[in-house]
C-alpha positions in Angstrom: 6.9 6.2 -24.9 2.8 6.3 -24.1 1.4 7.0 -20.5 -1.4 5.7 -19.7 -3.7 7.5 -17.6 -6.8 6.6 -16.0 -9.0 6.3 -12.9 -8.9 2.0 -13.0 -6.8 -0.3 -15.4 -10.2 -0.9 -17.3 -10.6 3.2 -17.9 -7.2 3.8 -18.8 -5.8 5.0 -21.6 -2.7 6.2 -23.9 -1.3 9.7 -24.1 0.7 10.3 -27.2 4.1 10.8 -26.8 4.1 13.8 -29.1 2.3 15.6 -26.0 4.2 14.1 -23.0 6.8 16.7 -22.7 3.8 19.5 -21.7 2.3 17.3 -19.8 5.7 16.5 -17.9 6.8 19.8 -17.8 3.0 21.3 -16.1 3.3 18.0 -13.7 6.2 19.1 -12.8 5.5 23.0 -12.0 2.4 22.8 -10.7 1.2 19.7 -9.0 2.0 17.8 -6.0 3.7 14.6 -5.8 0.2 13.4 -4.2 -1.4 10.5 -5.9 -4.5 13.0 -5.2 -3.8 15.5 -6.7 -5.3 16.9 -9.2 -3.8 17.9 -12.5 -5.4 20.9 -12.7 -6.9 23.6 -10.8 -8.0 27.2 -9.9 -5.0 29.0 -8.3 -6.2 28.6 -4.8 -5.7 24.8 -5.7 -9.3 24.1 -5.9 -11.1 22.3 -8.8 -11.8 23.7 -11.5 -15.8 23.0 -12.7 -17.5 23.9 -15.5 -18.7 27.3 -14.3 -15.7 28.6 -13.9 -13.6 27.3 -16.5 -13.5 29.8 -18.8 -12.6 32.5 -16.7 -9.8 30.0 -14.7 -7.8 29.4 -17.4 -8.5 32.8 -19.5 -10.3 30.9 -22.5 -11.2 34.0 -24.3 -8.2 35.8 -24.0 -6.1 32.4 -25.2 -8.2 31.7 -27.9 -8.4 35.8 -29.1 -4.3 35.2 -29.3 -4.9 31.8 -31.5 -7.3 34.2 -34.3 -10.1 31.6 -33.3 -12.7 33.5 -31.2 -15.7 31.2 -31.3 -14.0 28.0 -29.8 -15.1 26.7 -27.1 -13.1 24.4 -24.7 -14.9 21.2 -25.7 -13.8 21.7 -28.8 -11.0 20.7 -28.5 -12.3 16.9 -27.1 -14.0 16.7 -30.2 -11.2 17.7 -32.4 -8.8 14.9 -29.9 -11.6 12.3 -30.6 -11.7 13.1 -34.3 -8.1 12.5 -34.9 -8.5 9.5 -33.1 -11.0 8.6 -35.2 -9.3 9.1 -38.4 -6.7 6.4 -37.2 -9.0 3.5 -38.3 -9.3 2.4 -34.8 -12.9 0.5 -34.3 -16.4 2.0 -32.6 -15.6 -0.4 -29.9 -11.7 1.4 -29.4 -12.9 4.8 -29.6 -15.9 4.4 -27.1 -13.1 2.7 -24.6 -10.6 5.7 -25.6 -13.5 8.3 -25.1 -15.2 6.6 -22.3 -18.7 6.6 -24.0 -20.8 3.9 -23.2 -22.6 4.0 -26.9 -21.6 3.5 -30.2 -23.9 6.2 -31.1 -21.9 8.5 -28.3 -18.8 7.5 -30.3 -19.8 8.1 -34.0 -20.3 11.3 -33.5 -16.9 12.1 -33.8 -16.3 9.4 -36.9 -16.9 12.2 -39.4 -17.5 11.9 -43.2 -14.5 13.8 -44.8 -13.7 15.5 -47.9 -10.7 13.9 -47.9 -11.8 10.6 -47.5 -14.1 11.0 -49.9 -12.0 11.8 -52.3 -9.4 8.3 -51.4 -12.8 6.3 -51.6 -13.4 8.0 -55.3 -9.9 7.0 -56.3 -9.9 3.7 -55.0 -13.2 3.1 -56.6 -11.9 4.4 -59.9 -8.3 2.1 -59.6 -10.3 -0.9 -59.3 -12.9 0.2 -62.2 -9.6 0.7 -64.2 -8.1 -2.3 -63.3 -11.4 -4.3 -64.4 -11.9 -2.8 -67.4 -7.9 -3.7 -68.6 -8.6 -7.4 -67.3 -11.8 -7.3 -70.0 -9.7 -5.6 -72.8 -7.1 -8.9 -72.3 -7.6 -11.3 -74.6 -8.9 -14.8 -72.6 -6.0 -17.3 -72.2 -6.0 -20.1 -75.1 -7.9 -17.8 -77.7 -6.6 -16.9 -81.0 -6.8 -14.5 -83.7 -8.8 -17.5 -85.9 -11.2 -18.1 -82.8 -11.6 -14.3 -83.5 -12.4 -14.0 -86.9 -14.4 -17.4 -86.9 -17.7 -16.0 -88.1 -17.0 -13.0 -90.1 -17.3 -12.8 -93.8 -14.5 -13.2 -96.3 -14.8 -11.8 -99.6 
């Protein structure tokens, strides 16, 4: 089961249900029944802004426990919208999912990867392979005499 989540039926979009049970579970412990409120906040229930975010939420110290010390919270957007990318959806899908008014906005995150590179190398060589053993087949209605019409006896 998706949620969708949004601001106006034209902004909204899907969660993934692989992530609805955290979401559920902090909607539950820490924010009002409001249609209001916000999701999340400082613990004076203020919002939280980008000055303060890191400190809020204790980015440096959550991400020291992860092993990955240089990330940085919009990160993690990027990596979402990367994903998402990945899924074959279109430019059009992932500006609407990211709420980017560009294509160019959106590409960004529609990376070229090794391991894409390597299934377009494969397919490549399949179809090479499959062209070459089409050639290598003898044309339909052709016989060995149409063959050896032309050579040399003796």
């Amino acid at each position: 089961m998706d949620l969708l989540v949004g601001q106006s039926a034209d902004r909204a979009v899907s969660v993934p249900a692989a992530i609805l049970p955290a979401l559920c579970e902090h909607l539950a412990a820490f924010v009002d029944d409001s249609p209001e409120a916000l999701v999340f906040t400082t613990p004076s229930g203020r919002p939280i802004w980008r000055g303060n975010l890191n400190k809020v939420i204790g980015w440096s110290t959550a991400v020291g426990k992860l092993g990955v010390p240089g990330l940085h919270f919009h990160d993690l957007r990027h990596t979402g919208n990367t994903i998402a990318a990945r899924t074959g959806a279109s430019t059009r899908e992932l500006m609407a999912r990211m709420g980017h008014d560009s294509a160019q906005a959106a590409m960004i995150y529609q990376h070229a990867t090794s391991e894409a590179d390597r299934a377009i190398a494969q397919a490549v060589s399949a179809a090479m392979k499959a062209e070459r053993k089409k050639a290598k087949k003898p044309a339909a209605g052709s016989s060995d005499k149409a063959k050896s019409k032309g050579k040399k006896r003796g």
